[in-house]
Backbone bond lengths (Angstrom), bond angles and torsions (degrees), N, CA, C in turn:
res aa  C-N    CA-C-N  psi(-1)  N-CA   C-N-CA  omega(-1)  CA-C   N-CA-C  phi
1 X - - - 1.465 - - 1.526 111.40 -
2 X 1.284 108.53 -47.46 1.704 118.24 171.97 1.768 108.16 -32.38
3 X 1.904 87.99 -80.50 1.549 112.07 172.45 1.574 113.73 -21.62
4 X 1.517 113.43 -52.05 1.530 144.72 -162.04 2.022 90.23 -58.96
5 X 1.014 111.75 -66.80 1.507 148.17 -171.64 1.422 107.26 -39.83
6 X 1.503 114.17 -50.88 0.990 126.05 -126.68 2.092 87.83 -112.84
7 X 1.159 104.59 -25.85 1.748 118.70 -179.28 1.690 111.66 -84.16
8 X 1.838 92.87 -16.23 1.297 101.03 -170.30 1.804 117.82 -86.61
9 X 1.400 75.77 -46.92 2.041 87.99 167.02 1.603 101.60 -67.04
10 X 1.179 128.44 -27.96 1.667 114.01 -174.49 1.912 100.79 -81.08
11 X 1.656 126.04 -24.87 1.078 116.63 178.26 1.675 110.18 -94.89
12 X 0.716 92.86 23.18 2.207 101.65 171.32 1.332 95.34 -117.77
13 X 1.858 122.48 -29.10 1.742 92.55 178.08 1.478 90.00 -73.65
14 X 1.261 123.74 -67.55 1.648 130.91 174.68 1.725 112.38 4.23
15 X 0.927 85.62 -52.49 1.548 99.75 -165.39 1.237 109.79 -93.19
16 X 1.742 138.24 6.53 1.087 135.55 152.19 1.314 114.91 -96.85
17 X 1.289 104.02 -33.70 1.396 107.00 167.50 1.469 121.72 -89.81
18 X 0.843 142.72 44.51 1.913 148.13 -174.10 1.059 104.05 -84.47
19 X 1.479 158.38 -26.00 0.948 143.48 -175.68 1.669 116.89 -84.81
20 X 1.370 96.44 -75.02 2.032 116.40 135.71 1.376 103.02 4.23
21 X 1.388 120.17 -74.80 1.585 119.08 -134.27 1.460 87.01 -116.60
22 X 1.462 123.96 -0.91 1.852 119.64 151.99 1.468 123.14 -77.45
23 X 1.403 94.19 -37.06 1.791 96.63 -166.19 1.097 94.91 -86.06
24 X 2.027 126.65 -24.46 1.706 92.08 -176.64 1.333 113.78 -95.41
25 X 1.597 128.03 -11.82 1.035 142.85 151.69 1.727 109.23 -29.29
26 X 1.612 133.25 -32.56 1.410 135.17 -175.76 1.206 110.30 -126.98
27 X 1.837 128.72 7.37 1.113 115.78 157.82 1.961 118.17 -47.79
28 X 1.590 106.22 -56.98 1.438 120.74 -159.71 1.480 90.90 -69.42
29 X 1.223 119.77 -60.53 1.712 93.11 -175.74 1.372 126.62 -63.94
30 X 1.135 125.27 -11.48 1.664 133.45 -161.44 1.979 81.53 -77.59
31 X 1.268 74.76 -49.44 2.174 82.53 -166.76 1.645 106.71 -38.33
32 X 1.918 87.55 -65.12 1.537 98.93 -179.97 1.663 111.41 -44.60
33 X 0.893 124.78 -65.96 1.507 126.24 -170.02 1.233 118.44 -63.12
34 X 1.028 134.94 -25.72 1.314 130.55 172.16 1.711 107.81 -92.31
35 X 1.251 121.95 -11.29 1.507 100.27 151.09 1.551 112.07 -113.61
36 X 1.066 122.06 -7.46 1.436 106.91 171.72 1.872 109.64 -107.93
37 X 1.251 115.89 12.44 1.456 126.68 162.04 1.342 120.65 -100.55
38 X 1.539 112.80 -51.39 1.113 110.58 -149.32 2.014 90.93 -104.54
39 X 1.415 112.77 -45.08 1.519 137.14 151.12 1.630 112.77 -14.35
40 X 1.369 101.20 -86.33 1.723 116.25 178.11 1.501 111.73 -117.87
41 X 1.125 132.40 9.67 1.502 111.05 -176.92 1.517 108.51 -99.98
42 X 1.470 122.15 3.96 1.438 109.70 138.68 1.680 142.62 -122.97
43 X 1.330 93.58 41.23 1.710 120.50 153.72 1.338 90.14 -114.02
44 X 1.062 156.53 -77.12 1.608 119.39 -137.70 1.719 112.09 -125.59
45 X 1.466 102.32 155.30 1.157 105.30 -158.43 1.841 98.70 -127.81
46 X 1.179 103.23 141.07 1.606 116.25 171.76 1.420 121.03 -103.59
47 X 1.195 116.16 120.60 1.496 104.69 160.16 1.677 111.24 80.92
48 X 1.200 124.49 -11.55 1.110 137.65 -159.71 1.694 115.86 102.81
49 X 1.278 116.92 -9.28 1.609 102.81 -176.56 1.732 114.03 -109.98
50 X 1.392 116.21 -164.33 1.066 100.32 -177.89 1.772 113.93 -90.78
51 X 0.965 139.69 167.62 1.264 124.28 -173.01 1.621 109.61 -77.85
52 X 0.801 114.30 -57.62 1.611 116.22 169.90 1.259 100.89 -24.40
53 X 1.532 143.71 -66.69 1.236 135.15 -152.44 1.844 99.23 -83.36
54 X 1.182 114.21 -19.06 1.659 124.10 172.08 1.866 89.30 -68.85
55 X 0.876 118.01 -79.69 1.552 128.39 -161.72 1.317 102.59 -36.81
56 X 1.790 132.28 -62.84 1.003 131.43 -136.66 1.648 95.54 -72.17
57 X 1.449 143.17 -58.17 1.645 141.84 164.00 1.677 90.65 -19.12
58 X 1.224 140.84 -55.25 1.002 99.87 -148.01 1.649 115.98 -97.09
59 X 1.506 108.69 -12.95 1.627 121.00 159.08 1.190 106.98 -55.37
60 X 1.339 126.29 -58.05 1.521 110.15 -177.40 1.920 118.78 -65.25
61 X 1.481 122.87 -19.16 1.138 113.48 152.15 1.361 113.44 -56.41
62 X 1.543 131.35 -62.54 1.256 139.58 -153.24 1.588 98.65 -65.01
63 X 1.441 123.81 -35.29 1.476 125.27 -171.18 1.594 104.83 -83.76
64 X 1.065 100.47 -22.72 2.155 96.84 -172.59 1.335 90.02 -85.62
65 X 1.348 135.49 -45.14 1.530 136.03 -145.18 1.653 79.50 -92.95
66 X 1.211 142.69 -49.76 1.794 130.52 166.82 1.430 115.23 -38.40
67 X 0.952 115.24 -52.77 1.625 127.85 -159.59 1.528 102.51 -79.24
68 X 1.091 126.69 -48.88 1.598 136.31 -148.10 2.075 74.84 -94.74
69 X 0.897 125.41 -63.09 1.732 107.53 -169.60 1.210 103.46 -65.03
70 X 1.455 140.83 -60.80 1.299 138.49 -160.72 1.094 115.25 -45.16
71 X 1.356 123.75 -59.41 1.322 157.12 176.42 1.572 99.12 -23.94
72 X 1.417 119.94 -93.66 1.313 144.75 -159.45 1.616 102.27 -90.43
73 X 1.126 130.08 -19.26 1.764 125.42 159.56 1.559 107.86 -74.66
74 X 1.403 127.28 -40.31 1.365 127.36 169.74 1.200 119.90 -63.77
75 X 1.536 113.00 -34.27 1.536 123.71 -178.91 1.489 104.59 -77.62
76 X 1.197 125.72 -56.36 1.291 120.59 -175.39 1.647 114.47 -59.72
77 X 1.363 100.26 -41.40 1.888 102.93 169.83 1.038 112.16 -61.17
78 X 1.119 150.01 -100.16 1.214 136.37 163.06 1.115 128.41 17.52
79 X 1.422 117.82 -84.37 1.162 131.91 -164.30 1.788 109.05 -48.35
80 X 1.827 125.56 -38.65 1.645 155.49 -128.79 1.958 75.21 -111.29
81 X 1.336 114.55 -61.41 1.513 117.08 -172.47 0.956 117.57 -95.84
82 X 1.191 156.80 -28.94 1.271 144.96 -164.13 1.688 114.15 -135.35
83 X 0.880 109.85 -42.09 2.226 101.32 163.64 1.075 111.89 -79.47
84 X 1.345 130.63 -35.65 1.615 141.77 -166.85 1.535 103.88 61.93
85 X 1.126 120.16 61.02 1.746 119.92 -168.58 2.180 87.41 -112.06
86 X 1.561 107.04 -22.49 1.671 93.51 -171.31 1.686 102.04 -71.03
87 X 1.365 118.58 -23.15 1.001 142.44 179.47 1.703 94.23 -39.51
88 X 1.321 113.65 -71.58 1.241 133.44 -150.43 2.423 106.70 -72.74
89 X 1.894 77.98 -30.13 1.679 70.44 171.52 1.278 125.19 -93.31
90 X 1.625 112.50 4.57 1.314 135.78 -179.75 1.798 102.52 -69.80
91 X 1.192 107.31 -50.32 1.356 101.00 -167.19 1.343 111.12 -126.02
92 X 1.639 115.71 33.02 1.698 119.05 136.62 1.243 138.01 -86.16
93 X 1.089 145.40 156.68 1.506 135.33 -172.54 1.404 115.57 -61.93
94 X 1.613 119.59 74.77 1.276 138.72 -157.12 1.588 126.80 -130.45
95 X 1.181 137.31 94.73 1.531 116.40 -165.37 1.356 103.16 -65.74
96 X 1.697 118.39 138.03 1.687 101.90 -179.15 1.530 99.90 -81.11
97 X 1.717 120.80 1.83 1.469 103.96 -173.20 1.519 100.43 -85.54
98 X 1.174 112.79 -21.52 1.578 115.85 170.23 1.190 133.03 -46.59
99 X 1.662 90.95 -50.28 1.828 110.08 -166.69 1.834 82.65 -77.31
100 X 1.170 123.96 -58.53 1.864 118.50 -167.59 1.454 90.20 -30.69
101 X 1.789 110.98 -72.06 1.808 100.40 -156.78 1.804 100.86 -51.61
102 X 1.456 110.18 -55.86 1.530 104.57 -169.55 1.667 129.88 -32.49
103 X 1.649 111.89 -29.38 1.402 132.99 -155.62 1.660 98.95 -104.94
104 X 1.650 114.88 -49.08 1.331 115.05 153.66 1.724 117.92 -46.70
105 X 1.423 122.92 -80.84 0.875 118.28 -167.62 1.675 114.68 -49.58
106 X 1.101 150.28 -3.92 1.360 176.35 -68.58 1.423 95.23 175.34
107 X 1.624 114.99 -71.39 1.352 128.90 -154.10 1.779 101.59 -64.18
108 X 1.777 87.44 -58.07 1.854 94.51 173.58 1.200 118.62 -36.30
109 X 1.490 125.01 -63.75 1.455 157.55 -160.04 2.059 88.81 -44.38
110 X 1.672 93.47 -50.41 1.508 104.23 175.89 1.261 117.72 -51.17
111 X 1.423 107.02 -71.52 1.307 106.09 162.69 1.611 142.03 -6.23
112 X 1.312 82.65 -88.82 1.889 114.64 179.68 1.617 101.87 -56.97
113 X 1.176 123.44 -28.71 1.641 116.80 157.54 1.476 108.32 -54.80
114 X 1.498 96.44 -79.48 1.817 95.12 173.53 1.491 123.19 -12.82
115 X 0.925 99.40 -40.13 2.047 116.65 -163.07 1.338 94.38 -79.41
116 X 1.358 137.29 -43.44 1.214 146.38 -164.81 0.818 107.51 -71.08
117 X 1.841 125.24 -65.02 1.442 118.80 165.23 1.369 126.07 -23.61
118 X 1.604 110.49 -61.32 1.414 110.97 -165.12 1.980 108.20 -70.86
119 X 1.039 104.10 -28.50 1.734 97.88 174.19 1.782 104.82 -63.22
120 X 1.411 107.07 -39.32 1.479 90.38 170.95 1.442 132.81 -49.25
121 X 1.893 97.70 -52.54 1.928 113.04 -179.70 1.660 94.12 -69.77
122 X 0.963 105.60 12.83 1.927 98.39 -178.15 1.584 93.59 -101.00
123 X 1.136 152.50 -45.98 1.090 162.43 128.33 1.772 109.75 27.83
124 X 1.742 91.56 -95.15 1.567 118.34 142.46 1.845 116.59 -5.80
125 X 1.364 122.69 -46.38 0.871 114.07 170.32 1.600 128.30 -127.18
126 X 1.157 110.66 25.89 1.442 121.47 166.04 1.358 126.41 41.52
127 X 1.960 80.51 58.21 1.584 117.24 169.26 1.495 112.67 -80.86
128 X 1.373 113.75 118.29 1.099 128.96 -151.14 2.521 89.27 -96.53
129 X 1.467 80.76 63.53 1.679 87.58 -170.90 1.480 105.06 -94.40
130 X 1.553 133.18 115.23 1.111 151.64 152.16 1.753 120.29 -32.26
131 X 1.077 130.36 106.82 1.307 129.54 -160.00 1.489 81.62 -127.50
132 X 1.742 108.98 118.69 1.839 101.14 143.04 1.547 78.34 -147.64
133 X 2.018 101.63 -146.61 1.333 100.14 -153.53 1.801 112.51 -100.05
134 X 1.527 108.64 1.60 1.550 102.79 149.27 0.932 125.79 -78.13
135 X 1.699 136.08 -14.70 1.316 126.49 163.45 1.335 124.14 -59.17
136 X 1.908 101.59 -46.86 1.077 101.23 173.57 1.891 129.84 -58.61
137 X 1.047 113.65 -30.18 1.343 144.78 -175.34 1.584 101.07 -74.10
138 X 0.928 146.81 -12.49 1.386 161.89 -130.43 1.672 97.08 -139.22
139 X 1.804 109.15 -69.23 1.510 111.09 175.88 1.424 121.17 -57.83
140 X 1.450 109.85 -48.19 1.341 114.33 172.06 1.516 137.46 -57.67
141 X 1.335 118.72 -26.69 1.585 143.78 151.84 1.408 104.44 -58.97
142 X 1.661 129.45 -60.26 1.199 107.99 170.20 1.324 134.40 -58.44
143 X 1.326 107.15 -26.19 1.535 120.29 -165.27 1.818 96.09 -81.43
144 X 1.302 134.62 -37.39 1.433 142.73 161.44 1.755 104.57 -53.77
145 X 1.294 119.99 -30.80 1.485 100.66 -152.94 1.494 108.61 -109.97
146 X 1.721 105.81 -10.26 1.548 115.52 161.12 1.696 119.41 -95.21
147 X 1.311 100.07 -17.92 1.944 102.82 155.20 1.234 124.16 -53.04
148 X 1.317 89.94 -58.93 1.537 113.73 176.16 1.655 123.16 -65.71
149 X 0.861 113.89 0.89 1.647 143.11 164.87 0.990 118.03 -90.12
150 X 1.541 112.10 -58.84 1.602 119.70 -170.22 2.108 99.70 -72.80
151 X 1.279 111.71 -17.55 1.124 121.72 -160.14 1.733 103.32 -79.73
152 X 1.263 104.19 -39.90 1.400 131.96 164.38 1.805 110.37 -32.31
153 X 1.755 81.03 -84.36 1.458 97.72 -163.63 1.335 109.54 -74.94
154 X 1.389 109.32 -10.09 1.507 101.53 171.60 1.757 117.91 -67.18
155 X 1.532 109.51 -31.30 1.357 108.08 178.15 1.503 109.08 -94.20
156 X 1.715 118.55 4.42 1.709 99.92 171.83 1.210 106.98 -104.41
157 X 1.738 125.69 -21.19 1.416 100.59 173.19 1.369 142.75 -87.21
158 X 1.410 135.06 133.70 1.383 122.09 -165.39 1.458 102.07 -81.37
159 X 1.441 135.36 -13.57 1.589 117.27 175.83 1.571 114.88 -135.48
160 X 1.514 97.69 149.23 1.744 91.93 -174.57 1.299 110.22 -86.22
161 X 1.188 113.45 -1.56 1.538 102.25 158.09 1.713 130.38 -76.98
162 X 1.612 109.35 -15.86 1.273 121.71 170.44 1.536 109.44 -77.32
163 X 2.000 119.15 -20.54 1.012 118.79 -168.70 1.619 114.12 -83.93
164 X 2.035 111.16 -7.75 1.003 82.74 152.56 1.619 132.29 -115.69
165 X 1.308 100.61 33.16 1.177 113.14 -178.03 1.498 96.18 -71.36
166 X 1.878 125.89 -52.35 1.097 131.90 164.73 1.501 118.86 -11.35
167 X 1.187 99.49 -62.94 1.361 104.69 -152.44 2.010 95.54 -100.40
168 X 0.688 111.57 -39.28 1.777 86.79 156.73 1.478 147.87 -90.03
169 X 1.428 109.95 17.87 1.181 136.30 121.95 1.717 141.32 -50.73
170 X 1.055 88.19 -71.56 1.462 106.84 162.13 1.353 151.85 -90.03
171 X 1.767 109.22 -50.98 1.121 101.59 166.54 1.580 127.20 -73.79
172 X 1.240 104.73 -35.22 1.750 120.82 -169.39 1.678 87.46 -71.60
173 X 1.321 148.37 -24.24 1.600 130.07 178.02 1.708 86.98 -72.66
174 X 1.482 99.26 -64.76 1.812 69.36 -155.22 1.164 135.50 -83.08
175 X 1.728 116.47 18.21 1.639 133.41 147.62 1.546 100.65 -39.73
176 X 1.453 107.38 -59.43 1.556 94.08 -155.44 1.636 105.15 -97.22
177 X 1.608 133.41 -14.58 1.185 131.85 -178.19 1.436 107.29 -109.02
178 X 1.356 133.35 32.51 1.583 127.96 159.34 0.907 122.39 -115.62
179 X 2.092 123.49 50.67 1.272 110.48 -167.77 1.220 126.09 65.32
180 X 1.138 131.63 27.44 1.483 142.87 -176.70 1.391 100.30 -88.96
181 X 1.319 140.88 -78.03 1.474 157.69 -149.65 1.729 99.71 -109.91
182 X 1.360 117.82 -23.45 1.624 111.66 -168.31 1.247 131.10 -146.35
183 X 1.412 162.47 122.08 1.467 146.78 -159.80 1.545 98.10 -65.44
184 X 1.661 94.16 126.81 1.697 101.74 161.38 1.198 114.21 -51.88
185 X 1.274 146.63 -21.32 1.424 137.48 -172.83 1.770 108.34 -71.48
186 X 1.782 110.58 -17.49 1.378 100.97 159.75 2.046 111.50 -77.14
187 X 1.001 111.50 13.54 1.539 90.11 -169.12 2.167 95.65 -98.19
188 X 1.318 95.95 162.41 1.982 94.04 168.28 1.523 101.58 -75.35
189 X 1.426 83.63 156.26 1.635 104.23 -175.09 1.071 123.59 -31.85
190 X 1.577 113.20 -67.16 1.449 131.45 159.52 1.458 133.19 -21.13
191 X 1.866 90.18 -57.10 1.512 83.50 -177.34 1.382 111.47 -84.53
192 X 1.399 112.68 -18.55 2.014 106.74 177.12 1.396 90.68 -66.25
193 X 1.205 154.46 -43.74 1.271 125.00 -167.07 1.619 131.90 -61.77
194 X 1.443 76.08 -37.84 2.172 86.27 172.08 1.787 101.78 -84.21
195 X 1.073 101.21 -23.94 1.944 84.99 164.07 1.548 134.92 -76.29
196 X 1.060 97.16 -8.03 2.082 129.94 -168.35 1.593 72.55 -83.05
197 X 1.227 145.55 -43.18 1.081 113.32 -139.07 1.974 103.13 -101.72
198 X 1.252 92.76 -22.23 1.647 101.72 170.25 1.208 127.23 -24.82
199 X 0.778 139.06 155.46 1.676 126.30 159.07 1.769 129.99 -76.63
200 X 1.343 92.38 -51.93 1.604 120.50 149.32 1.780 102.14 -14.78
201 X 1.480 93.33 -84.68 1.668 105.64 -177.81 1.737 101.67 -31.08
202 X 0.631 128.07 -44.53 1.823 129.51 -134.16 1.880 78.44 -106.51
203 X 0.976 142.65 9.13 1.475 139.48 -134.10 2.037 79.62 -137.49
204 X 1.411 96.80 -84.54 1.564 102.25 171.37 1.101 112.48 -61.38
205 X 1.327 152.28 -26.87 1.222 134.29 -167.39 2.143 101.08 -88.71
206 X 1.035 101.52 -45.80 1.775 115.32 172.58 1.553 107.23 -52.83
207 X 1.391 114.77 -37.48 1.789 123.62 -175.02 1.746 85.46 -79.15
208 X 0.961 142.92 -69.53 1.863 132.62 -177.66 1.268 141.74 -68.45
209 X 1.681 89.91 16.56 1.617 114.26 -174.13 1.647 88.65 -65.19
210 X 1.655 105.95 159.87 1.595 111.13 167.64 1.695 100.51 -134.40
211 X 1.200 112.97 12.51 1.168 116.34 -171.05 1.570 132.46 88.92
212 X 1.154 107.68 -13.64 1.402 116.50 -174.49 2.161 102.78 -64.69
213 X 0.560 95.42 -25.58 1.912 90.42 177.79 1.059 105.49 -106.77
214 X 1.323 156.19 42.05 1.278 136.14 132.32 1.730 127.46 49.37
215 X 1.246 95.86 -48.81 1.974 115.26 -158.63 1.307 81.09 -108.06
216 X 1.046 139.58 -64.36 1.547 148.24 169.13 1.533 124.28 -20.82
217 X 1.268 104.16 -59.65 1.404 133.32 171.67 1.759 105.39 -62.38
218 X 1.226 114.51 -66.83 1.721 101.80 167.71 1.435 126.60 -63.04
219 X 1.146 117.62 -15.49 1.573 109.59 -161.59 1.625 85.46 -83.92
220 X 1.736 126.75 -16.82 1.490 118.40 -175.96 1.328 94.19 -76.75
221 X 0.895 152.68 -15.93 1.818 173.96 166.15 1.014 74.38 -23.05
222 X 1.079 106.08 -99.63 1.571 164.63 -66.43 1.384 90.62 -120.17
223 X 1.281 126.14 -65.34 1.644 136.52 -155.16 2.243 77.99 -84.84
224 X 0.791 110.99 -72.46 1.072 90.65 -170.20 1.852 141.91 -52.26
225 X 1.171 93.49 -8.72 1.400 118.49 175.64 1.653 112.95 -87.07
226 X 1.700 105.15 -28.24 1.252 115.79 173.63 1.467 104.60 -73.29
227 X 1.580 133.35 -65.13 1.438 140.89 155.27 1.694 103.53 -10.27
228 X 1.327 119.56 -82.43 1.676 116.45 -175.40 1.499 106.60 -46.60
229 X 1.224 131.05 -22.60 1.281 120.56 -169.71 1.508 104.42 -86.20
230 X 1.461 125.76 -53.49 1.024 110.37 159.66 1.485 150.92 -61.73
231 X 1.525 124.56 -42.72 1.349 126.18 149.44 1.668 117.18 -32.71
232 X 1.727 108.71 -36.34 1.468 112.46 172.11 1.509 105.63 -67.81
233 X 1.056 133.01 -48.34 1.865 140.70 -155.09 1.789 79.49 -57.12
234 X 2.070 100.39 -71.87 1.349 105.44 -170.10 1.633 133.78 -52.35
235 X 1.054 101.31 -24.11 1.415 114.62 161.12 1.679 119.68 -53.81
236 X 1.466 88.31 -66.19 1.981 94.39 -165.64 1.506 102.75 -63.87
237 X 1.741 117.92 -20.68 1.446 109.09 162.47 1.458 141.00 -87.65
238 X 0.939 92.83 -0.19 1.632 111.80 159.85 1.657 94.26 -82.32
239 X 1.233 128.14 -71.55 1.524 109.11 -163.10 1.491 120.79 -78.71
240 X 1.276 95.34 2.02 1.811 95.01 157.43 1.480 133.23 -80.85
241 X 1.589 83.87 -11.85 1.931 98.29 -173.29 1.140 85.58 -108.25
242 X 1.856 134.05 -31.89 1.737 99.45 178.77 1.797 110.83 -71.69
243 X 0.876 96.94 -32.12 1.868 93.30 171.50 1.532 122.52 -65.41
């Protein structure tokens, strides 16, 4: 019922804001796609396909894994420093392991909309994008494992000005260096190896699976399922020590 409660106040902000949190939700891909769709995706081709239909898997990683952290790392910051409202769910008759899943699952929920949008504007350009239920399974793991991140850092940083230090550090590299826009096999050795390890990576590479690897295809599971588990561990211990 808590859990129940807790998805419900996040879909009444949702729902005041829907317009807001649609159009900016399709500013960044509209951008992306119309210069890397309409721009280059018919001069160059990857792999055998057209690039546009290469590109679009990895906007919708880059847009779920945006949406699902921003979302609920801004909300939770905020909310801990500057309204003092976490204050208030700290010491109501509230499990904080509740409110974590409630506020995570929330963030995803954000996400995995995001993702939706862009398969629609993918439409629009006759992205020849493969939908069954590892794709789906693929968005939704990301969309859990950058909530669950943002959920994190929302309770370790004390300023939102450090929060965006966060995220242009970190998130904005591996928007553009995890296989998002280009095959890792252009990157040096070195650095594909510390990018293999991203999550991101495992995000686009799992969204362009065709099935041919089998072992391949789970281990993107797999590593990413490992990621939610931890950001989750680190999470619920941060809000066990803020309570």
């Amino acid at each position: 019922m808590q859990f129940m409660t807790i998805l419900w106040q996040e879909y009444v902000i949702f729902k005041r804001k829907f317009w807001s949190t649609t159009t900016g939700s399709m500013v960044g891909p509209v951008l992306y796609l119309i210069a890397f769709g309409w721009g280059l995706g018919s001069e160059i081709k990857v792999g055998g396909t057209g690039y546009v239909s290469f590109v679009i898997p990895g906007i919708i990683g880059l847009s779920t894994m945006t949406a699902s952290f921003s979302n609920i790392a801004n909300s939770i910051n905020i909310s801990r420093i500057y309204e003092k409202t976490f204050e208030e769910f700290m010491i109501a008759p509230l499990n904080m392991m509740v409110y974590a899943a409630g506020k995570i699952t929330a963030g995803a929920l954000r996400g995995m909309y995001s993702g939706l949008l862009i398969l629609l504007l993918s439409l629009a350009f006759r992205a020849g994008v493969r939908i069954d239920a590892y794709f789906i399974a693929i968005i939704v793991l990301n969309c859990f494992v950058f909530s669950a991140l943002g959920f994190a850092v929302g309770l370790l940083i004390d300023s939102h000005a450090d929060m965006g230090k966060f995220t242009n550090f970190i998130i904005t590299p591996m928007s553009f260096l995890c296989g998002t826009f280009f095959p890792l096999d252009k990157m040096p050795f070195g650095l594909k190896q510390l990018i293999w390890v991203l999550p991101l990576t495992h995000t686009s590479l799992g969204l362009r699976s065709r099935g041919e690897d089998p072992l391949s295809m789970a281990s993107h599971l797999g590593i990413l399922m490992l990621y939610f588990i931890v950001f989750l561990f680190l999470g619920a211990r941060l809000c066990k020590k803020a309570e």
